[in-house]
C-alpha positions as CSV (number, residue, x, y, z in Angstrom):
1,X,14.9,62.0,45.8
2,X,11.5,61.0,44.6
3,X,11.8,61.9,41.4
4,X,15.0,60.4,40.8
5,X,12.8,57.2,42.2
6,X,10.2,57.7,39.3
7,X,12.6,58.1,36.6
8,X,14.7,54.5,37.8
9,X,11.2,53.1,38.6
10,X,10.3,54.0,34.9
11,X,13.4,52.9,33.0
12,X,13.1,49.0,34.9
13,X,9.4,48.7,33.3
14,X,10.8,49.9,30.0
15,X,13.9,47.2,30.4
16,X,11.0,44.7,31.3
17,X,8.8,45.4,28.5
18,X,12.0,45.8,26.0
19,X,13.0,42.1,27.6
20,X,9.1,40.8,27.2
21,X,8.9,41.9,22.9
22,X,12.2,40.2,22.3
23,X,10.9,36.7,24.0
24,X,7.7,36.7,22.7
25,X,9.1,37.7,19.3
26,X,12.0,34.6,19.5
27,X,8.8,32.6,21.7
28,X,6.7,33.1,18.3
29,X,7.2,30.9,15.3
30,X,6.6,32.6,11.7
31,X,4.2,30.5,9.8
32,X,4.2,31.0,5.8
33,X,1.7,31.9,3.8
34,X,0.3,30.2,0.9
35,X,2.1,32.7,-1.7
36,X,5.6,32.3,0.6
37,X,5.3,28.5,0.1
38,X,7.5,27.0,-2.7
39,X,6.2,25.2,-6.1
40,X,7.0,22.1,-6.0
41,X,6.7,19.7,-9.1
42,X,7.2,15.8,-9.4
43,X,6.6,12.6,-11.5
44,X,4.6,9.6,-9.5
45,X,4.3,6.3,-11.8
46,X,1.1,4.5,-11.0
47,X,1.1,0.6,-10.3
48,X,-2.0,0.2,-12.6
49,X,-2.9,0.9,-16.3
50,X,-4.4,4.4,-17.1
51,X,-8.1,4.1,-17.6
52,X,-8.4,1.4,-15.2
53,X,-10.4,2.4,-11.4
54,X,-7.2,2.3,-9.3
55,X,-5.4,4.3,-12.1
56,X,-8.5,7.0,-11.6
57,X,-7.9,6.9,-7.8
58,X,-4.3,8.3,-8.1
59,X,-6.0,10.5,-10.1
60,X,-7.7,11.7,-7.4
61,X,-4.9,11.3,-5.0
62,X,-2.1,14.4,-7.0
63,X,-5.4,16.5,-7.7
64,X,-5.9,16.3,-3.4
65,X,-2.7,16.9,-3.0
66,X,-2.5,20.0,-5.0
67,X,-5.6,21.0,-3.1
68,X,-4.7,20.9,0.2
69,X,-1.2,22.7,-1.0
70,X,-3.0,25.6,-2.9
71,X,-2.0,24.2,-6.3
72,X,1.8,24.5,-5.4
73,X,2.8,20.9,-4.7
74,X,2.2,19.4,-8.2
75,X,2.7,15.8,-8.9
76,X,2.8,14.6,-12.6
77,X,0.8,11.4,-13.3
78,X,2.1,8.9,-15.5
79,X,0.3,4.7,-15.8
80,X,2.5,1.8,-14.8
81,X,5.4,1.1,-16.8
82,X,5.5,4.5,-18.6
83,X,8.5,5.8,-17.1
84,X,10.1,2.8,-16.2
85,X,9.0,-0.8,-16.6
86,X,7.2,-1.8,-13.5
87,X,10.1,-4.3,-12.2
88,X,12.0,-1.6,-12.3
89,X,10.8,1.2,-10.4
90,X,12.0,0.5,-7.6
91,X,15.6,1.5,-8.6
92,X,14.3,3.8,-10.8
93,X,12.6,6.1,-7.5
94,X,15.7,4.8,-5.5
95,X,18.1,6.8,-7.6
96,X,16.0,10.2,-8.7
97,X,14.9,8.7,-12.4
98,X,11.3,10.1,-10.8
99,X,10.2,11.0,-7.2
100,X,7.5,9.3,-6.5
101,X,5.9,5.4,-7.1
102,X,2.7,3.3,-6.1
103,X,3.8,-0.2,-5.8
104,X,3.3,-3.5,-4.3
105,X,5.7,-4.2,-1.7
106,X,5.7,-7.9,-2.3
107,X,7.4,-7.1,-5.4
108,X,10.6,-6.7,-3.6
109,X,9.9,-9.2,-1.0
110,X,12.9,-11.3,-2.2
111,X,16.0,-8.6,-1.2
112,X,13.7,-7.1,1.9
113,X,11.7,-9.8,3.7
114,X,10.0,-7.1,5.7
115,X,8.1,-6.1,2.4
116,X,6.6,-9.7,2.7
117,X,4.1,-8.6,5.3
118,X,3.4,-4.9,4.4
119,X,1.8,-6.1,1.4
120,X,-0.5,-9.2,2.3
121,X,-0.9,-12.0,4.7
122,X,-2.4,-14.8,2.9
123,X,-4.6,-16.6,5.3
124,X,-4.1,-13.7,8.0
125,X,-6.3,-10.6,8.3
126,X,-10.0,-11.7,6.5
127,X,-11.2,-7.7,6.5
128,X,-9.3,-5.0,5.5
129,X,-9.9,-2.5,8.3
130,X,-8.1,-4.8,10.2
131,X,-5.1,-4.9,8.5
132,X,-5.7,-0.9,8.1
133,X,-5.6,-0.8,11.9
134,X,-2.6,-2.8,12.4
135,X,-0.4,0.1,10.2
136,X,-2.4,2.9,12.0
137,X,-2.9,1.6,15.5
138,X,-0.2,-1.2,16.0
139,X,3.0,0.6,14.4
140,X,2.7,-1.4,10.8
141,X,3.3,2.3,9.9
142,X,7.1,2.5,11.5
143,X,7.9,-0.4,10.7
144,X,7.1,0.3,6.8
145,X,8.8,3.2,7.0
146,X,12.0,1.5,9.0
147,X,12.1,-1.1,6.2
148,X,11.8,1.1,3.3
149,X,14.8,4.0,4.8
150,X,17.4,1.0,4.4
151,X,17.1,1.5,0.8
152,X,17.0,5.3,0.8
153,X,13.0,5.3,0.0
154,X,10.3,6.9,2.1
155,X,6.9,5.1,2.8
156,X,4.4,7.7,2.8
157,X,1.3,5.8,3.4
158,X,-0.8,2.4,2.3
159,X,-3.5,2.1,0.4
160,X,-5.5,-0.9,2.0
161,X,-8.5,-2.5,0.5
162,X,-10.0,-6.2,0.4
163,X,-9.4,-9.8,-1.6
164,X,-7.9,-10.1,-4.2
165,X,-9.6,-13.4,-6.4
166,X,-8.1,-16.4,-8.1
167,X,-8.9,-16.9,-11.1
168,X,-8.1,-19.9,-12.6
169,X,-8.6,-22.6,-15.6
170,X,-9.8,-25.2,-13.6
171,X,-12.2,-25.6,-10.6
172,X,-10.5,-25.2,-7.4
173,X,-13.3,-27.0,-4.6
174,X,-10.1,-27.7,-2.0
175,X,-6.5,-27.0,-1.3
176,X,-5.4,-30.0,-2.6
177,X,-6.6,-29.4,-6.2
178,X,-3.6,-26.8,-6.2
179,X,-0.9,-29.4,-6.5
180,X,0.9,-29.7,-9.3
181,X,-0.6,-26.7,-11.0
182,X,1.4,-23.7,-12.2
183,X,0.1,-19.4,-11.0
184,X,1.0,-16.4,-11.0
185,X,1.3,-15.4,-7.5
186,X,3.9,-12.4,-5.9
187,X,5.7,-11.7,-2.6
188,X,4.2,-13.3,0.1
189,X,1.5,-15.2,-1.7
190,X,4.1,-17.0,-3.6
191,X,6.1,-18.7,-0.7
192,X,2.5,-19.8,0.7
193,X,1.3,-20.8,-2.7
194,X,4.4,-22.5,-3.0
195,X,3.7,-24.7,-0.2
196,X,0.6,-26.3,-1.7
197,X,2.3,-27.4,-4.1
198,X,1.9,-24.8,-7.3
199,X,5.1,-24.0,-9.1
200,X,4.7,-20.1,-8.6
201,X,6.0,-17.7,-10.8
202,X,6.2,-13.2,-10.6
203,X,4.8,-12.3,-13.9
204,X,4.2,-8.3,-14.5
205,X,0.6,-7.7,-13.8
206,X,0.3,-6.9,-17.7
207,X,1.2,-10.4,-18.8
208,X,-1.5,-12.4,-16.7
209,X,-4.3,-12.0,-19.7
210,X,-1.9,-13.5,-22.2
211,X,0.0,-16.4,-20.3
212,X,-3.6,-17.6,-18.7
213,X,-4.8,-17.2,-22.6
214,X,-1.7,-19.5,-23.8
215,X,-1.8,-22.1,-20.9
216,X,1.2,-20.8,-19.5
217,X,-0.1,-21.1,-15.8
218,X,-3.3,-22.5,-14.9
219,X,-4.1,-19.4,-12.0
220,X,-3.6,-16.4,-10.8
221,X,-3.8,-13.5,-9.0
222,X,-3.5,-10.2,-10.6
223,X,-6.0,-7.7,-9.0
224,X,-9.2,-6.7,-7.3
225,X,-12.6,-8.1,-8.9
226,X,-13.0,-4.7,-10.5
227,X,-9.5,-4.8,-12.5
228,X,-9.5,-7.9,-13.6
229,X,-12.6,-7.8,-14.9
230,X,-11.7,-4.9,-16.9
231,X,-8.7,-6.7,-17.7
232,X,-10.8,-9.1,-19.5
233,X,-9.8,-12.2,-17.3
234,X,-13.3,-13.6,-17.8
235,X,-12.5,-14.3,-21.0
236,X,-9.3,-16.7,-20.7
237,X,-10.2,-18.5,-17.2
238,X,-13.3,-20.2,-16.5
239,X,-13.1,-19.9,-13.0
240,X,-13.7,-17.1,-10.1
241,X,-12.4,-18.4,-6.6
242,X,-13.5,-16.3,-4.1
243,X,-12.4,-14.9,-0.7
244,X,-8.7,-15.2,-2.1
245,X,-6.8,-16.9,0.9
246,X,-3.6,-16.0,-0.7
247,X,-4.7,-12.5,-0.9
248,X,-7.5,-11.4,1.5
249,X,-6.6,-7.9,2.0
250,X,-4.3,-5.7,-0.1
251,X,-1.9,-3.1,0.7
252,X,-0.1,-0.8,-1.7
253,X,2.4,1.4,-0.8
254,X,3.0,5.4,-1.7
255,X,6.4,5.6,-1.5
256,X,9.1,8.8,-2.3
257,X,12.9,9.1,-3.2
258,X,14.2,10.0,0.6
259,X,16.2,13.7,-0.6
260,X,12.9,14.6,-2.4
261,X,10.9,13.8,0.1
262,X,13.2,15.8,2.9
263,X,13.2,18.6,1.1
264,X,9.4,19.1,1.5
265,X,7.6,21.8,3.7
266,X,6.3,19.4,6.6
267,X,2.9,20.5,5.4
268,X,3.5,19.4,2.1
269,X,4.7,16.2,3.5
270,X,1.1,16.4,5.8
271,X,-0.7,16.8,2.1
272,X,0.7,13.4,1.2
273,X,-0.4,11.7,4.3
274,X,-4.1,13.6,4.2
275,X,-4.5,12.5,0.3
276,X,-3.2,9.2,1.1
277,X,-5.4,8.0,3.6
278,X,-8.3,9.5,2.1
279,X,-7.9,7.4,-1.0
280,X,-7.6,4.3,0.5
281,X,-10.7,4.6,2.4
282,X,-13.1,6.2,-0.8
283,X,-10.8,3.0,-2.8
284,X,-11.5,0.5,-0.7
285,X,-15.6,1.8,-0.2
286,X,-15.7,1.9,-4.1
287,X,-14.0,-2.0,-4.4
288,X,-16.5,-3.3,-2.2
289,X,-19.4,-1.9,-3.2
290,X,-18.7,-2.9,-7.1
291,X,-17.5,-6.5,-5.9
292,X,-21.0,-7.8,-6.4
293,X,-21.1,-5.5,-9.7
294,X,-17.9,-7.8,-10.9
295,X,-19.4,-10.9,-9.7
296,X,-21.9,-10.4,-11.2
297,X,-21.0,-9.8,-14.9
298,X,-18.4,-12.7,-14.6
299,X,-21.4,-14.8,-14.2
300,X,-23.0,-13.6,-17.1
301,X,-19.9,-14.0,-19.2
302,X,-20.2,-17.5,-18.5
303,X,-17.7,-17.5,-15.9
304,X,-18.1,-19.6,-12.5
305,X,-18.1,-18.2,-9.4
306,X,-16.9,-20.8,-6.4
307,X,-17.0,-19.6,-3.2
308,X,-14.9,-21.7,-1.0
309,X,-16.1,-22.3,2.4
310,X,-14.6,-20.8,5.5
311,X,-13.3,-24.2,7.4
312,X,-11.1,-24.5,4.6
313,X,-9.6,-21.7,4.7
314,X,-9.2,-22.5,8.6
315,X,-7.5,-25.6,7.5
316,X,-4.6,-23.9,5.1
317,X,-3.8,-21.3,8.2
318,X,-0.9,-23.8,9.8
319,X,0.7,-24.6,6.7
320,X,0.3,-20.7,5.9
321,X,1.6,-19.8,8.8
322,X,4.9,-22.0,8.2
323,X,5.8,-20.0,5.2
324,X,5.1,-16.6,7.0
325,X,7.9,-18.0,9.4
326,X,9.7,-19.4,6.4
327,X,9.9,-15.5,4.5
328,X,10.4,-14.1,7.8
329,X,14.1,-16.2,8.0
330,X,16.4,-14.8,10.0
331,X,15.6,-10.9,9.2
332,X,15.1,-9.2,12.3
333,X,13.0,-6.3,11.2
334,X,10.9,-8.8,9.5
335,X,10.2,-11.2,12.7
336,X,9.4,-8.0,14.3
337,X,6.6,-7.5,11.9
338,X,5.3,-10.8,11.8
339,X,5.1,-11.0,15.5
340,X,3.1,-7.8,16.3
341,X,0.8,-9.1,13.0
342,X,0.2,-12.6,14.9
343,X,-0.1,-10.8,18.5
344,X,-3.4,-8.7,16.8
345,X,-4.8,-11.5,15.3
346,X,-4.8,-13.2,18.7
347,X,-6.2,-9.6,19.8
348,X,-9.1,-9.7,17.1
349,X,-9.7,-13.7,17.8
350,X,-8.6,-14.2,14.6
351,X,-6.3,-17.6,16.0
352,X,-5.5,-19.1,19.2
């Protein structure tokens, strides 16, 4: 009788044990390594020029990615306008021409009103850690990302750095010596611009150097000190007009065709967010610290720097703000976005 006890005693712990392997072995995920991981290869079209410092920060953006991956996700680096001319991107990503784009989102600010305000808020956020925060900390991220998936795109990440400048033909000393005047100004920027009175118009970034040259506008914005400067813009405008009100902080987008994107490991999707956010902090560090470079070497081109003061900038916010409400119009998603903006700026003291 005991024996026969034993022997059932013994064949319930083997049961139990047999039971125990089989959870922990459904209980325990299989993680991949490196050599199991797929190669991956893509095209990415730059928003800049190649040789130019934002153009070398993508640079540096694929070869992270590739690191963090082990060399097998691979992304193909080609300058603004090489695959497709810059306007035209957009569709071009949107329908598998190429996987991946940096871009402005104010570009397409005119068919997605949301873009208006993941790109810039003229007269809004002065530093650029601020609007940084409000994608990271305040859900500017999901709300990118909601606004970009209604046109089959995924938002990876922003790049965020400071000002972009004016530069112009003539001396600008106060808002009123806008009216009448004709700029290059995009997305946002142009509805507000619009409301002082300049006859606005979305010129490709290229063609800023040769319509300021030819008297085609009298302004415009085009790109960080840095760019423009290496875009020879001292030579065909006089004038530097700095912080840029219509532009004080910058964000440019990462974004990837939605099926490629989806059919990413998630940590190759991690990579992209990893690489992303490192560049546009080591960007945005590099930009300011070569501001005063730029400045600089304007000056000694013969170019004048005017720095406008900052209770006129305080005095454009309400006429601002009526054409953020303006390019908000009746778009929900976008009304969304512009309230949580204005709610942080009360947050940071930035308005009443």
């Amino acid at each position: 009788m005991k024996a026969k006890t034993n022997n059932n005693r013994r064949g319930f712990l083997k049961s139990i044990a047999a039971a125990v392997m089989v959870t922990a072995a459904v209980a325990t995920p299989s993680f991949a390594t490196a050599e199991e991981m797929p190669e991956v290869s893509w095209r990415m079209q730059a928003l800049w020029d190649a040789g130019t410092t934002p153009y070398e920060y993508e640079k540096k953006f694929v070869e992270r990615v590739a690191e963090l991956t082990d060399g097998k996700f691979q992304i193909r680096l080609f300058a603004g306008g090489q695959l497709a001319p810059s306007a035209q991107a957009f569709e071009a990503v949107r329908g598998g021409a190429f996987q991946m784009m940096k871009t402005f989102d104010g570009y397409e600010a005119g068919s997605i009103p949301a873009f208006a305000f993941t790109s810039t808020i003229p007269f809004g956020f002065p530093e650029s850690d601020q609007y940084e925060a409000w994608f990271y900390e305040k859900g500017g991220l999901e709300f990118a990302r909601e606004a970009y998936a209604k046109a089959g795109l995924f938002y990876i990440a922003p790049t965020v750095y400071g000002q972009e400048p004016i530069h112009a033909k003539f001396p600008l000393k106060s808002l009123d010596d806008l009216k009448g005047k004709k700029g290059r100004f995009v997305g946002l920027a142009s509805t507000v611009m619009g409301e002082f009175g300049v006859a606005t118009t979305g010129l490709p970034t290229a063609e800023v150097y040769q319509a300021l040259e030819k008297g085609v506008i009298d302004l415009a914005d085009r790109g960080d000190l840095t760019a423009n400067l290496e875009a020879g813009l001292g030579e065909v405008a006089g004038y530097v007009i700095v912080p840029g009100f219509h532009q004080p902080t910058t964000a440019t987008s990462y974004v990837a065709n939605q099926g490629a994107y989806d059919k990413l490991p998630e940590s190759y999707k991690a990579a992209l967010e990893v690489a992303a956010r490192e560049v546009s902090s080591s960007l945005r560090q590099h930009i300011l610290a070569q501001d005063a470079v730029a400045l600089q070497k304007f000056k000694e081109q013969g170019v004048e720097v005017i720095h406008l003061d900052a209770s006129i900038i305080a005095e454009g916010r309400p006429v601002a703000m009526k054409a953020w409400e303006k390019a908000a119009g009746e778009d929900e998603l976008a009304n969304q976005i512009l309230e949580s903006q204005i709610a942080f700026m009360k947050e940071l003291g930035l308005m009443d």
